[in-house]
C-alpha positions as CSV (number, residue, x, y, z in Angstrom):
1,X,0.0,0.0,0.0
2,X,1.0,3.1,-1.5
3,X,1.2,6.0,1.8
4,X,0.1,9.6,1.5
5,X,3.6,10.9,1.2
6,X,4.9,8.9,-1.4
7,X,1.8,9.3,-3.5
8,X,1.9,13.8,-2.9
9,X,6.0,13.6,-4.2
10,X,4.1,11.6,-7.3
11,X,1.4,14.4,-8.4
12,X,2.8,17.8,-7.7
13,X,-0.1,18.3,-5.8
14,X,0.8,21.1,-2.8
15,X,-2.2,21.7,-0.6
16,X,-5.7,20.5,-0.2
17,X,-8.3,23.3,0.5
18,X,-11.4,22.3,2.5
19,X,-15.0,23.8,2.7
20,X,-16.3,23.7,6.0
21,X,-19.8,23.1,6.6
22,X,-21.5,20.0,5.8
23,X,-17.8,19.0,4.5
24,X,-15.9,19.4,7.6
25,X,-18.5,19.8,10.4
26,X,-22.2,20.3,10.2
27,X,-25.0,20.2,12.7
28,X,-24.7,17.3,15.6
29,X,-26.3,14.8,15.4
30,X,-27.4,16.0,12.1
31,X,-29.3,18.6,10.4
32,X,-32.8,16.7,10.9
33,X,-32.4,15.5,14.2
34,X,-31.5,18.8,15.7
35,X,-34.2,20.3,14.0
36,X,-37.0,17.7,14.6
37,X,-35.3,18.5,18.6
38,X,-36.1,22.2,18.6
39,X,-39.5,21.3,17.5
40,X,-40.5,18.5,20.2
41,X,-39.2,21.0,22.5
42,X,-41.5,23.6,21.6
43,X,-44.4,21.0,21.3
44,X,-44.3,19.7,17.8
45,X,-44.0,16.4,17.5
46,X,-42.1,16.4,13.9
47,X,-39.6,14.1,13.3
48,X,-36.3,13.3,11.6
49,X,-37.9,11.7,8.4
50,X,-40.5,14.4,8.6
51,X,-37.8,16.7,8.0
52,X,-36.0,14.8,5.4
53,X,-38.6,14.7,3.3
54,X,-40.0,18.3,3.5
55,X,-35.9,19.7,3.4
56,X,-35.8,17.2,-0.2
57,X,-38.8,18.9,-1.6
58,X,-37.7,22.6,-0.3
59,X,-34.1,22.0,-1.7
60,X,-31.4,19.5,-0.8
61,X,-29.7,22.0,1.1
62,X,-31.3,25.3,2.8
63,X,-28.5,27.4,1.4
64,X,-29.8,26.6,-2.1
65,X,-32.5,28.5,-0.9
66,X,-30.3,31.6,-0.9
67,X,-31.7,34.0,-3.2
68,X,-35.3,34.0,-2.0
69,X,-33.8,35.6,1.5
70,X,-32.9,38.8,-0.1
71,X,-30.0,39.2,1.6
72,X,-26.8,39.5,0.5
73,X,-23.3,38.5,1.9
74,X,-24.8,36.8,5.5
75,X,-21.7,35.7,6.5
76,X,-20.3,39.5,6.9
77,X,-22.3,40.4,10.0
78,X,-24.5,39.1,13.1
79,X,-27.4,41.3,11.6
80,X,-27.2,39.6,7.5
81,X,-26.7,36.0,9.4
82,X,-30.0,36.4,11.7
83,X,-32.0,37.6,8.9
84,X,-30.7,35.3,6.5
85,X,-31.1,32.2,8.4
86,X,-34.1,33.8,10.2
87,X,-36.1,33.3,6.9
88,X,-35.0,30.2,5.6
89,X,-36.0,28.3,9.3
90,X,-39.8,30.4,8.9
91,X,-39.7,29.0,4.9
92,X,-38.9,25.3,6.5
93,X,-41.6,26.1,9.6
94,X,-44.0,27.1,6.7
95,X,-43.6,24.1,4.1
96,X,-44.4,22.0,7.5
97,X,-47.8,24.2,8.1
98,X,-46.1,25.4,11.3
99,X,-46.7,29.3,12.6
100,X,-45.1,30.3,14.8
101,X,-42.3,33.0,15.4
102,X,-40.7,32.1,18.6
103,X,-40.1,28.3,17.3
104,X,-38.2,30.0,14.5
105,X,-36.0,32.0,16.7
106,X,-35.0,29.0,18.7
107,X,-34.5,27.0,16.0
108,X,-31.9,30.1,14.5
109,X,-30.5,30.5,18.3
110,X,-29.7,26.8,18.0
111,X,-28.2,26.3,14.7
112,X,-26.1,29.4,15.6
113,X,-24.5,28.2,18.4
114,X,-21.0,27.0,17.7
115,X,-21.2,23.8,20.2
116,X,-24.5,22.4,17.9
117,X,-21.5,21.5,15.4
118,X,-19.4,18.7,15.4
119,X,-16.8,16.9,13.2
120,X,-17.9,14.3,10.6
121,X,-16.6,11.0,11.8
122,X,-14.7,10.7,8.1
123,X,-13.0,14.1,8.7
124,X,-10.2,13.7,11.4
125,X,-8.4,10.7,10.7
126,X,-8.1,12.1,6.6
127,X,-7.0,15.3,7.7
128,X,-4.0,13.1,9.5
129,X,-3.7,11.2,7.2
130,X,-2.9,14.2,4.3
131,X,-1.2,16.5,6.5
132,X,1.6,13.4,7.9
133,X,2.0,12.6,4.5
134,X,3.1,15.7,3.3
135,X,0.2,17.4,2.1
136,X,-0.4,20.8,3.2
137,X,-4.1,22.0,4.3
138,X,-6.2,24.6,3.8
139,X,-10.0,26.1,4.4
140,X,-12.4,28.2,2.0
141,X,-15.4,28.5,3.9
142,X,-18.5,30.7,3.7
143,X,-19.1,30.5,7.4
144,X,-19.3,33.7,10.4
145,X,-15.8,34.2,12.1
146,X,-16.7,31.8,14.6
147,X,-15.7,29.1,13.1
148,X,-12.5,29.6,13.5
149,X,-12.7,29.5,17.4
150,X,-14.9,26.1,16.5
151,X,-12.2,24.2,15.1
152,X,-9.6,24.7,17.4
153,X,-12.1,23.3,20.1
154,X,-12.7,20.5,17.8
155,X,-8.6,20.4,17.5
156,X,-8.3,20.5,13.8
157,X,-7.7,24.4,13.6
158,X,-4.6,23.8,13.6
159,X,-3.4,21.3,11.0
160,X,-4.7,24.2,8.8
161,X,-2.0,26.1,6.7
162,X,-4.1,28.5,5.1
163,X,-7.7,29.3,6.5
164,X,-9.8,31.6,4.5
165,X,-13.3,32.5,6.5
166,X,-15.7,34.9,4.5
167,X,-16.7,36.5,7.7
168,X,-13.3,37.9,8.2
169,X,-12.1,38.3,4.7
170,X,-15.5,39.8,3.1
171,X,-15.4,37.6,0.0
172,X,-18.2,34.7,-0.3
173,X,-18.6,31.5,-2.3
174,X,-18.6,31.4,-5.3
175,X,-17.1,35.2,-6.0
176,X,-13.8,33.5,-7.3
177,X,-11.8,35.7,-5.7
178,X,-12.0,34.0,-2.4
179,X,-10.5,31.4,-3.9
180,X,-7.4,33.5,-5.6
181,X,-7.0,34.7,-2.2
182,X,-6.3,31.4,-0.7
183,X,-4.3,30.7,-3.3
184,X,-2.4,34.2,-2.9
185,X,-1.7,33.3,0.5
186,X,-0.9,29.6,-0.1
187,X,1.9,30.7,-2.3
188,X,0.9,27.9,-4.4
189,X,-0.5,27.5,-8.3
190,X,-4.0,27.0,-9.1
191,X,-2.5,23.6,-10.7
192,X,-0.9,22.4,-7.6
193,X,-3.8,23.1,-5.0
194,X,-7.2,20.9,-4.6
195,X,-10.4,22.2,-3.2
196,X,-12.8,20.0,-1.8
197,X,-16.5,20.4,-1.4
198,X,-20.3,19.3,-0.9
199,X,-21.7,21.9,-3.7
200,X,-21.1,22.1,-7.2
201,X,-21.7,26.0,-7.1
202,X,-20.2,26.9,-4.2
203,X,-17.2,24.8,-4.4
204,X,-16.4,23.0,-7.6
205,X,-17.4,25.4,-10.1
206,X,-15.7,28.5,-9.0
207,X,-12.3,26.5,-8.1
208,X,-11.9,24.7,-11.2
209,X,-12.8,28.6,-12.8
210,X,-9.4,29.7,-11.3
211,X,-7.5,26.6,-12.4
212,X,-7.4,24.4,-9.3
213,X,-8.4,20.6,-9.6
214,X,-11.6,20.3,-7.6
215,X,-13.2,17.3,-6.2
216,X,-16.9,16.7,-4.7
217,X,-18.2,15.1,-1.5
218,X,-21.6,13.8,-2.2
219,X,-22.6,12.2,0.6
220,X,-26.2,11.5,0.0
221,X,-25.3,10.2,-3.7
222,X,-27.0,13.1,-5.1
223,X,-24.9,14.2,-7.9
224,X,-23.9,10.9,-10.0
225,X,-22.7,12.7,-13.1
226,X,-20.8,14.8,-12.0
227,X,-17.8,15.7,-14.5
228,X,-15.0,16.1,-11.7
229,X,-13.5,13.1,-9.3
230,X,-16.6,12.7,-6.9
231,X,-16.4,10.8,-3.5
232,X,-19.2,9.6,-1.0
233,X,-16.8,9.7,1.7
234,X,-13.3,12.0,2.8
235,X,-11.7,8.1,3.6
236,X,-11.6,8.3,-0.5
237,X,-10.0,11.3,-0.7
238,X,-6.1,10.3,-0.2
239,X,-6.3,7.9,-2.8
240,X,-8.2,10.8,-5.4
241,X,-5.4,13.2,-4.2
242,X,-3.3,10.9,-5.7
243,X,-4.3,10.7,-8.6
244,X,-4.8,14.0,-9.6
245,X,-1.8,16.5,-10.8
């Protein structure tokens, strides 16, 4: 078996660039069961499935919901992040034929709160297992500046070489100049840097726009076709990495 280290010396590959949320991290236990959580607590009995099924017919993810919210940049400030996310849990509330304000603001309080997040269970020993063999690391994220506190509580902040947050940097997904920043600061050529994500327009498209190889985490299986290396897991990823270069 062919190790991380020897494999990065064969591709020229440099770094590996991470997004952050439902890459990385992403609500704990997951998206439905913390929201199906809220809701028994406030006295609707809606479960996981429940949730599964209306988030599928709403859009696979919320974020996809983006341009219905009317606001712009959410990651650059408390305010744009409560009314952004504010709207998209009272759109959720409203496909489930649920009224009612205050359950929205608990479910925003919650899924705002930096300890709801936790590490995928894929995510620590592949970060290991690229950074011992050689491979530098990096973040792109379109996440609030907390994250960055968040993942040195989860200790993985620092295996990170280059971490590029839109809350600090004022540049979101998929603008491709956040990702010619990180590059910029990586010191590295489009060519010799990987970014890995869970959307095609957030993540693939706009790296492989600026010339950086660019390889998708599909989970749930969602995205088949896609035209650039696709994984269901991050244990994959060494061996793509590889490959690639």
């Amino acid at each position: 078996m062919t190790d991380a280290g020897s494999e990065g010396s064969s591709t020229g590959i440099e770094i590996v660039f991470f997004d952050a949320g439902d890459t990385l991290l992403g609500p704990h236990p997951s998206f439905p069961e913390l929201f199906s959580r809220v809701c028994r607590e406030h006295g609707y009995d809606v479960s996981p499935e429940v949730v599964v099924r209306v988030r599928s017919e709403l859009a696979p993810n919320l974020i996809d919901l983006a341009e219905e919210t009317g606001v712009d940049n959410p990651s650059f400030s408390s305010e744009a992040s409560r009314s952004f996310w504010g709207y998209l849990y009272m759109r959720f509330l409203t496909a489930l034929e649920i009224a009612d304000s205050e359950l929205a603001a608990a479910l925003l309080e919650r899924f705002s709160t930096s300890s709801s997040y936790m590490l995928f269970g894929d995510v620590l020993a592949t970060l290991r297992r690229l950074h011992d063999g050689g491979y530098r690391l990096g973040l792109i994220s379109n996440f609030e500046q907390w994250l960055a506190e968040r993942l040195i509580e989860l200790e993985v902040g620092q295996l990170f070489d280059v971490t590029v947050i839109s809350g600090f940097v004022k540049i979101e997904k998929p603008d491709p100049a956040i990702y010619e920043l990180a590059l910029q600061r990586a010191r590295v050529e489009p060519a010799r840097a990987v970014h890995v994500g869970d959307s095609m327009s957030m993540d693939v498209e706009p790296a492989v726009s600026v010339g950086m190889h660019a390889v998708l985490l599909d989970r749930a299986g969602r995205f088949p076709d896609s035209k650039v290396p696709r994984i269901e897991s991050l244990e994959e990823l060494p061996g793509v990495v590889a490959k690639l270069g």
